[in-house]
DRENMILUM-59347 format. One record per residue: residue number from 1; x, y, z of N, C-alpha, C in turn. Coordinates in steps of 0.2 Angstrom, whole numbers, padded with zeros to 4 digits. Layout:
BEGIN
+------+-------+-------+-------+-------+-------+-------+-------+-------+-------+
! dodo !   n.x !   n.y !   n.z !  ca.x !  ca.y !  ca.z !   c.x !   c.y !   c.z !
+------+-------+-------+-------+-------+-------+-------+-------+-------+-------+
!  NUM !     X !     Y !     Z !     X !     Y !     Z !     X !     Y !     Z !
...
+------+-------+-------+-------+-------+-------+-------+-------+-------+-------+
% end
This chain:
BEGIN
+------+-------+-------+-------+-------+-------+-------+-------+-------+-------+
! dodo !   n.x !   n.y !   n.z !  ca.x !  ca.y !  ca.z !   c.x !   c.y !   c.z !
+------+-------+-------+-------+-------+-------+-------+-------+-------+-------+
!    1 ! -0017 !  0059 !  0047 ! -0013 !  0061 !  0042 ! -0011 !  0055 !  0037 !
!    2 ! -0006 !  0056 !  0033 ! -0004 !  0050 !  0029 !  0003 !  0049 !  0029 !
!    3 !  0005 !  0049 !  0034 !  0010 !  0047 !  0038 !  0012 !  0043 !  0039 !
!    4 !  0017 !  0041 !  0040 !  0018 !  0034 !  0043 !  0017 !  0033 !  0052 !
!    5 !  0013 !  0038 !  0056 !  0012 !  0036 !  0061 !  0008 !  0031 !  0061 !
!    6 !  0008 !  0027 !  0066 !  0002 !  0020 !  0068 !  0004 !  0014 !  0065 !
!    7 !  0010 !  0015 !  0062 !  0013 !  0007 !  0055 !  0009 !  0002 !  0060 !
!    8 !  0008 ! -0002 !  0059 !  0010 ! -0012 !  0061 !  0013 ! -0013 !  0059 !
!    9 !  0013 ! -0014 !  0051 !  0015 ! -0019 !  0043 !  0018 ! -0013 !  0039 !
!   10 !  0023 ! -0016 !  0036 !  0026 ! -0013 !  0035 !  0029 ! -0018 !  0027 !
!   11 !  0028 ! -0017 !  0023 !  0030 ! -0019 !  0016 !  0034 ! -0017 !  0010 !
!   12 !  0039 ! -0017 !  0009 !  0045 ! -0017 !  0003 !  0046 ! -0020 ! -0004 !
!   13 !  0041 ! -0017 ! -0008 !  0043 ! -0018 ! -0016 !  0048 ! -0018 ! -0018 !
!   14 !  0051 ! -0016 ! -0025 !  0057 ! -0014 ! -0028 !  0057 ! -0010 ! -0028 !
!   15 !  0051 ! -0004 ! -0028 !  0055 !  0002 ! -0029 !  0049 !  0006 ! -0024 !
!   16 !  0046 !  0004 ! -0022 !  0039 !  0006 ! -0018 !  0037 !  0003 ! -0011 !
!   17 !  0035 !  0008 ! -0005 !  0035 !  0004 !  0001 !  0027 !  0007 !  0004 !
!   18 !  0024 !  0001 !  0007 !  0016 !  0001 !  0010 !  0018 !  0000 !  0017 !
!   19 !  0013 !  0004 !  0020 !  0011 !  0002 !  0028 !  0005 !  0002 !  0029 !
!   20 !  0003 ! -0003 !  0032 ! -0004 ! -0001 !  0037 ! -0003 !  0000 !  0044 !
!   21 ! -0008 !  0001 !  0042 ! -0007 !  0006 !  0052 ! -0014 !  0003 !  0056 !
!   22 ! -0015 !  0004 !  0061 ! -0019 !  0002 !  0068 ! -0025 !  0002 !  0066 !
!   23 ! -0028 !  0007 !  0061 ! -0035 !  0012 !  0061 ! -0035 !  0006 !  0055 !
!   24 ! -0032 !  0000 !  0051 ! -0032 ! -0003 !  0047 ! -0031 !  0002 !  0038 !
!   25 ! -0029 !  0008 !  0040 ! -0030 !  0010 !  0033 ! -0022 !  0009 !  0031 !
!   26 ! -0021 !  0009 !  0024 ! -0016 !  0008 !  0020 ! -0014 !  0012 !  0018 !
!   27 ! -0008 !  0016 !  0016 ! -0003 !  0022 !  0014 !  0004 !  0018 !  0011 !
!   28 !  0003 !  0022 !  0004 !  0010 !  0020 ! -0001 !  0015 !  0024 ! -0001 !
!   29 !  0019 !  0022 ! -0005 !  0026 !  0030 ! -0007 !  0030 !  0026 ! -0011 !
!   30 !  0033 !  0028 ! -0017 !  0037 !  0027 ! -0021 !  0038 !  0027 ! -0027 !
!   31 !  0039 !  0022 ! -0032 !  0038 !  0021 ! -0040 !  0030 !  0019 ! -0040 !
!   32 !  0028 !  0020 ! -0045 !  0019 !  0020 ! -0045 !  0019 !  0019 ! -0052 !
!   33 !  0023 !  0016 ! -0058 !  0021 !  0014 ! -0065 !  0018 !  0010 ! -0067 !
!   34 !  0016 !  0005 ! -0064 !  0011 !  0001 ! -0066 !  0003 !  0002 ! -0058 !
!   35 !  0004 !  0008 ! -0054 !  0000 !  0009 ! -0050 !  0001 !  0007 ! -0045 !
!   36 !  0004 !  0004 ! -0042 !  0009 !  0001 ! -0034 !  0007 !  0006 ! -0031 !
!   37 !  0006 !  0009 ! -0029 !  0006 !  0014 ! -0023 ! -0003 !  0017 ! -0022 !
!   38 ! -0008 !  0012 ! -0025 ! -0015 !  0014 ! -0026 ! -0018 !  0018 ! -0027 !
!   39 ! -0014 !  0021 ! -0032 ! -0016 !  0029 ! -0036 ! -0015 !  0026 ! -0043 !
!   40 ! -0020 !  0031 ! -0045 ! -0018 !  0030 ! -0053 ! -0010 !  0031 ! -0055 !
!   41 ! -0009 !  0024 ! -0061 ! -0002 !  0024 ! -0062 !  0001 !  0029 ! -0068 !
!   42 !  0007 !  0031 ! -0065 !  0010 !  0036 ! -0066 !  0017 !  0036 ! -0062 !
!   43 !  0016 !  0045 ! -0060 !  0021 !  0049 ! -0056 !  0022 !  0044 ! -0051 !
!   44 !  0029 !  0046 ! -0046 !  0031 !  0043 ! -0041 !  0026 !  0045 ! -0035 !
!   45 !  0026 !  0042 ! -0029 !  0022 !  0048 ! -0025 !  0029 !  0046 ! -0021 !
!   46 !  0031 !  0053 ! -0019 !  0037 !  0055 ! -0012 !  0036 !  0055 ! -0008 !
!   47 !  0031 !  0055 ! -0006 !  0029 !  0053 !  0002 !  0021 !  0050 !  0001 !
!   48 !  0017 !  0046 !  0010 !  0014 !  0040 !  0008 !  0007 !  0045 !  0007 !
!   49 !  0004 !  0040 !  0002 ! -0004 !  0043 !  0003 ! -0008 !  0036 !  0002 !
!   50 ! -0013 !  0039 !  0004 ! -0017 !  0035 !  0009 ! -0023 !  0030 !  0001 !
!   51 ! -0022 !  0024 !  0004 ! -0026 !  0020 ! -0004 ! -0031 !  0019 !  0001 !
!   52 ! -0037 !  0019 ! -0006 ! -0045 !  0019 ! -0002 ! -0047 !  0012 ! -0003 !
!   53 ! -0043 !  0007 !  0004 ! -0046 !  0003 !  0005 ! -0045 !  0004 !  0013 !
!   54 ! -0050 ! -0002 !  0017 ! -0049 ! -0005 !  0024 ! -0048 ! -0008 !  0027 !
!   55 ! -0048 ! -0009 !  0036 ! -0048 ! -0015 !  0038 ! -0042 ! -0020 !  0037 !
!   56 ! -0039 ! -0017 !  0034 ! -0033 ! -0022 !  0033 ! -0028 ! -0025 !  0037 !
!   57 ! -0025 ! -0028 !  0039 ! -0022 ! -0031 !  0045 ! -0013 ! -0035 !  0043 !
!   58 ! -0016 ! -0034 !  0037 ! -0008 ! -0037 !  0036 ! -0005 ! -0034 !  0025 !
!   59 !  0001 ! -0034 !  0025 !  0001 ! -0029 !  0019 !  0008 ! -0035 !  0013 !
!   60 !  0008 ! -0037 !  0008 !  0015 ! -0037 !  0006 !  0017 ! -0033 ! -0003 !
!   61 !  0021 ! -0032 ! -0002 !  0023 ! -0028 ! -0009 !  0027 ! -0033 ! -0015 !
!   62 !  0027 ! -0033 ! -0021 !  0032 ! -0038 ! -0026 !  0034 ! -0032 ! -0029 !
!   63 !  0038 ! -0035 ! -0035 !  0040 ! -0030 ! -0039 !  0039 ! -0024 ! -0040 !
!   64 !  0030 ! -0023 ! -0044 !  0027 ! -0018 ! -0046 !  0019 ! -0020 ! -0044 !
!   65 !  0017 ! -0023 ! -0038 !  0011 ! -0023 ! -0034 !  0012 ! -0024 ! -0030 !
!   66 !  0004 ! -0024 ! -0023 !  0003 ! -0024 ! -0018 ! -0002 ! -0028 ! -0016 !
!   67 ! -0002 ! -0031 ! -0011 ! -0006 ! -0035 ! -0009 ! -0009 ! -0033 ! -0002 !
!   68 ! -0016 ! -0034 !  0000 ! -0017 ! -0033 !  0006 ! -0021 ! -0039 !  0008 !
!   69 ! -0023 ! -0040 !  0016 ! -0027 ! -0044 !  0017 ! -0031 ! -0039 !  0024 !
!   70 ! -0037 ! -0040 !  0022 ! -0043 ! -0037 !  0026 ! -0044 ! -0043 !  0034 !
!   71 ! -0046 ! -0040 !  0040 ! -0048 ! -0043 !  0045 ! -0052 ! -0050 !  0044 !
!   72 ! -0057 ! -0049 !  0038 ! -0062 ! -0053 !  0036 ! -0059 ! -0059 !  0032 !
!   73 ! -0052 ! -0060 !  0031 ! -0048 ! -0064 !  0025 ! -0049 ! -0062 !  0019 !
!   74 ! -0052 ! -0057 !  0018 ! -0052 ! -0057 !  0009 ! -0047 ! -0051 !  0010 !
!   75 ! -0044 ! -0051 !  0003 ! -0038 ! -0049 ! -0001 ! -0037 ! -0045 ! -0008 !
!   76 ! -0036 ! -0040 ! -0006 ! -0037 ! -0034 ! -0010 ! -0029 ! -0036 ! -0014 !
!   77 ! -0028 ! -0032 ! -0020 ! -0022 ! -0032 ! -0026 ! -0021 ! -0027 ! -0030 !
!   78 ! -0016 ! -0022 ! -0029 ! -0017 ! -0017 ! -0039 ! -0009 ! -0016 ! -0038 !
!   79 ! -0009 ! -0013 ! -0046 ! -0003 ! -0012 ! -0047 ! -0002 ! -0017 ! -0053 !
!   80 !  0004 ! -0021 ! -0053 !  0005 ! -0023 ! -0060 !  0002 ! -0033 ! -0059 !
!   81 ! -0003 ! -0034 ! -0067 ! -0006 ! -0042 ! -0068 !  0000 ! -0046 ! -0066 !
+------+-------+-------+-------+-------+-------+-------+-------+-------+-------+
% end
């Protein structure tokens, strides 16, 4: 589901909040105007939906983006430059 079950990491933007979860995948929910939440930038999302990345192990949010970092150390980014 896209749930918040399974958290580890849990991360807090301004206005938008990312978790990863155990299976390594990542789920957003919030302000999404410059894209934060891994969906095309827009609407808010109300609840989390699942961004089509992997393997990620650890998560953090700013402002109006997100950061991930993969098991492997490389480091995924969207939302605002």
């Amino acid at each position: 589901t896209a749930g918040t079950e399974g958290a580890v990491t849990l991360a807090a933007g301004k206005s938008h909040t990312c978790i990863a979860r155990r299976s390594g995948e990542v789920a957003c929910w919030g302000a999404n105007g410059a894209g934060q939440t891994g969906g095309t930038a827009g609407a808010a999302a109300r609840s989390p939906i699942k961004v089509a990345i992997g393997g990620i192990v650890q998560i953090s949010a700013g402002e109006a983006h997100t950061c991930a970092r993969a098991g492997d150390g490389s480091v995924r980014c969207w939302g605002s430059n």
